[in-house]
C-alpha positions in Angstrom: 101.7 114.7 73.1 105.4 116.5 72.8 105.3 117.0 76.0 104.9 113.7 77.1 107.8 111.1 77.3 107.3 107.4 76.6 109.5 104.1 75.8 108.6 102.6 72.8 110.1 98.9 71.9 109.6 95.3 70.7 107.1 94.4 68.3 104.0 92.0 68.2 100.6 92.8 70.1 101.1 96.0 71.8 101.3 96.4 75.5 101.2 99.8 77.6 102.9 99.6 81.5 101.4 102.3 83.4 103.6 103.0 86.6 102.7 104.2 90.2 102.2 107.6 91.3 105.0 109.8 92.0 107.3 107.2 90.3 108.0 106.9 86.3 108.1 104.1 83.3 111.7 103.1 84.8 109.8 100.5 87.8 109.4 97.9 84.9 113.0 98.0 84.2 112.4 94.3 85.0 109.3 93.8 82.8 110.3 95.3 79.8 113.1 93.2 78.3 111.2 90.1 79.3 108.0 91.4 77.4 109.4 93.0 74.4 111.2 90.3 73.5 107.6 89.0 72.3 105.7 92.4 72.7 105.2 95.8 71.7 105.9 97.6 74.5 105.0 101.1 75.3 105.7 102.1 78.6 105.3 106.5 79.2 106.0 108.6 81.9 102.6 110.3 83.6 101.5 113.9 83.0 103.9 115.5 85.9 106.2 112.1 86.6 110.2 111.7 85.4 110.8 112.9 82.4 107.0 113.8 81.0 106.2 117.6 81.4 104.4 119.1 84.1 100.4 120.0 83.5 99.8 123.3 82.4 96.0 122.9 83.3 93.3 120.3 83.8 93.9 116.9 82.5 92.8 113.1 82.7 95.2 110.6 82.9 93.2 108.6 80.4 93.2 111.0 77.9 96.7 111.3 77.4 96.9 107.3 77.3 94.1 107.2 74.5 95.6 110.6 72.5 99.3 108.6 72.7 97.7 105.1 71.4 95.8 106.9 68.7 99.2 109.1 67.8 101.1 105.5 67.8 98.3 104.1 65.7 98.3 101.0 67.8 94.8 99.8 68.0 93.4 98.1 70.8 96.3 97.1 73.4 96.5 95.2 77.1 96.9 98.2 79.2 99.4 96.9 82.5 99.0 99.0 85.9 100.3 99.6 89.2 98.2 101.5 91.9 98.3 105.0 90.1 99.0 103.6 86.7 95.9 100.5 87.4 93.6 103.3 88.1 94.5 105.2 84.9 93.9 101.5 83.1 90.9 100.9 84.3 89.3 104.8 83.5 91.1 104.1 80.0 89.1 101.1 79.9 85.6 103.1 80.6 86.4 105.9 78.5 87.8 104.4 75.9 86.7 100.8 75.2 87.6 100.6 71.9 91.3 101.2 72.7 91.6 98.2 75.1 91.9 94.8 74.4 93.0 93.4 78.2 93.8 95.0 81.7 96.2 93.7 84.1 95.8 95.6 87.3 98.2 95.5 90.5 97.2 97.3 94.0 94.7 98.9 93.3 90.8 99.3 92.0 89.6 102.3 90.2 90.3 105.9 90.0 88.1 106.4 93.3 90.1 104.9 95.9 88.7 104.7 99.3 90.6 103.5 102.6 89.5 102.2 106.1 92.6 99.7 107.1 94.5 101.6 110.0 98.1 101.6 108.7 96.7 102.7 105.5 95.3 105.8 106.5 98.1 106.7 109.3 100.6 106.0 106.7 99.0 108.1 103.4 97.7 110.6 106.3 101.6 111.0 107.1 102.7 110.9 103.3 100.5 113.5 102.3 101.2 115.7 105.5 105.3 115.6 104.8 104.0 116.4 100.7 102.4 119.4 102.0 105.0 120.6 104.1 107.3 120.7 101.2 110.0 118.6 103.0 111.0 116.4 100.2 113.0 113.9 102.5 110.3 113.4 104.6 108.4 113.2 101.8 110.3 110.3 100.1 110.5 108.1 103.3 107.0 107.9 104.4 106.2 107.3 100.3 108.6 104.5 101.1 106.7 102.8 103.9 104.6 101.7 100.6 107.0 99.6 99.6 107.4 98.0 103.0 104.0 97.3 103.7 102.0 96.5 107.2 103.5 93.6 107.5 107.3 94.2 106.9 110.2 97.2 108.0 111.7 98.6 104.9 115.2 96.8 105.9 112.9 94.0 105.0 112.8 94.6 101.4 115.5 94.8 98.9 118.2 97.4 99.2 118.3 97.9 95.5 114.4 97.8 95.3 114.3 100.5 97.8 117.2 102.6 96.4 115.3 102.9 93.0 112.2 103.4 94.4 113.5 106.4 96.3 115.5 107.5 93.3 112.2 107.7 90.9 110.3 109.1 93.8 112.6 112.0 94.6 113.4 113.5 91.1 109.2 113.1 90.4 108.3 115.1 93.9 111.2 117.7 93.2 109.8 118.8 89.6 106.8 120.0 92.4 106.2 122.7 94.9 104.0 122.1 98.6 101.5 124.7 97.1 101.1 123.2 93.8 97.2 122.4 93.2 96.5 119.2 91.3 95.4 119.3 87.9 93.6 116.1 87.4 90.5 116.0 86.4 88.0 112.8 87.9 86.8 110.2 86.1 83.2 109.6 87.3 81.0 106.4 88.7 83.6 104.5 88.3 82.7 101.5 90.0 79.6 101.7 89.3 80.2 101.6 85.7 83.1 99.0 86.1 80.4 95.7 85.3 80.2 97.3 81.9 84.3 96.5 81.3 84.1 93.7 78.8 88.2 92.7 78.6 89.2 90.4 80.7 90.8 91.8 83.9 93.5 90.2 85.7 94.7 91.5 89.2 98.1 90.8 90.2 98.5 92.0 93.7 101.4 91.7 96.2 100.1 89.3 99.2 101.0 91.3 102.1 100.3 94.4 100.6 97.7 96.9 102.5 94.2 95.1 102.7 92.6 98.3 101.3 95.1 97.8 98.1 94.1 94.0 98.1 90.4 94.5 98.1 89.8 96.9 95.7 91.9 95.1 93.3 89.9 92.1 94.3 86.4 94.1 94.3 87.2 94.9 90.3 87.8 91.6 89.4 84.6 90.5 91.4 82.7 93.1 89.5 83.6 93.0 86.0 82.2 89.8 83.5 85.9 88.2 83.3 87.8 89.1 85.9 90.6 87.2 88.4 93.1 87.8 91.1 96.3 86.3 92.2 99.0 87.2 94.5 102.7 87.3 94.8 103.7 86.2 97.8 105.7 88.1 100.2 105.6 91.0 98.5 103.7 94.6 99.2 102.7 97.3 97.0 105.1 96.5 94.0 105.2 93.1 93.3 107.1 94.0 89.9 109.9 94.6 91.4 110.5 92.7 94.5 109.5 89.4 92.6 110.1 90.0 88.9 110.1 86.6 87.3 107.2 85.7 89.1 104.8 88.6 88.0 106.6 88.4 84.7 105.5 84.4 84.3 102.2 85.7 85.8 101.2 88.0 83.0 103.0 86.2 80.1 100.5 83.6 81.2 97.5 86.1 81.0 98.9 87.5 77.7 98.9 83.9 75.9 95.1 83.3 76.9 94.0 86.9 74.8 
């Protein structure tokens, strides 16, 4: 796990914040003083994302999350997770059950994603097609129409929102090349083993967020044996950060019922 970075502060019940792909721990920059004022909070950057290392072959996600909690001794913890990071929850979750004592989940299902909205597959069709170019500026801006949603312009949302977005996003794409293969290994039947999750799940999604984001949030918490969904209002994929005391109240709420 040297190779990995993580934040590590507060103390109480132990909480893990799992960030977005091609982002790093610094998009809860407005969770983490709130929580760890009552928390543990643990919140690392991904195999690959800011200041973690680069894979050196195959890996799952899950795996470093369950070797970092059994390094930290924490015992079971709520994992917290936005689109990349939710998915890594949730196959955490599967894998290893006896680690996880909660989920809260934001944008996104399970580690086997699937998309039929329009403006979701025109806009990750054009995201992955600039990644594979290698033009990082083209990159970073169709990565941001994410944050905008289908329902909004990006002058729409925050300028500070957006700068930090782009700022996380660019220094995790540059440690990258266009050719670069992914190393990540799949997690498998995923939703169909998802009714066997026996945490309670909470899905915290932003309201005009992309449909295909919304339901498979919505499709988890529909599928596991306590499971529910809310929305933040006026917000797209990262509800975190556009509305921060509201998703903060949201989960502190979650957190007390545990």
């Amino acid at each position: 796990m040297d190779d990995l970075f993580w934040l590590d502060t507060g103390s109480g019940r132990p909480l893990v914040l799992l960030h977005g792909g091609f982002l790093d721990h610094r998009m809860w920059d407005r969770q983490i003083p709130a929580l760890a004022s009552r928390y543990r909070v643990i919140a690392p950057d991904a195999r690959g994302h800011g200041r973690s290392a680069n894979a050196t072959g195959p890996f799952r996600p899950a795996d470093d999350v369950a070797g970092l909690l059994r390094r930290l001794g924490t015992g079971p913890v709520v994992l917290v997770g936005l689109s990349m990071g939710a998915a890594t929850a949730v196959d955490t979750a599967l894998e290893y059950p006896e680690l996880v004592s909660g989920l809260v989940v934001s944008g996104a299902g399970t580690s086997e994603p699937y998309y039929s909205d329009p403006w979701t597959v025109r806009t990750m069709g054009a995201w992955h097609a600039a990644m594979a170019s290698g033009d990082l500026d083209a990159s970073v801006e169709a990565f941001m129409l994410l944050a905008a949603g289908p329902h909004r312009c990006l002058d729409d949302v925050d300028p500070k929102v957006a700068d930090e977005l782009r700022g996380m996003n660019r220094g995790t794409l540059a440690k990258h090349s266009s050719g670069e293969s992914s190393q990540i290994l799949p997690v498998h039947a995923t939703w169909e083993r998802a009714a066997g999750i026996e945490v309670p799940v909470l899905a915290v999604n932003g309201g005009i967020d992309s449909p295909d984001n919304i339901g498979m949030a919505e499709r988890l918490v529909a599928t596991v044996k306590n499971g529910r969904a809310v929305s933040v209002e006026g917000t797209s994929h990262y509800p975190n950060m556009e509305r921060p005391d509201e998703f903060n109240e949201i989960v502190g709420s979650f957190l007390e019922t545990l």
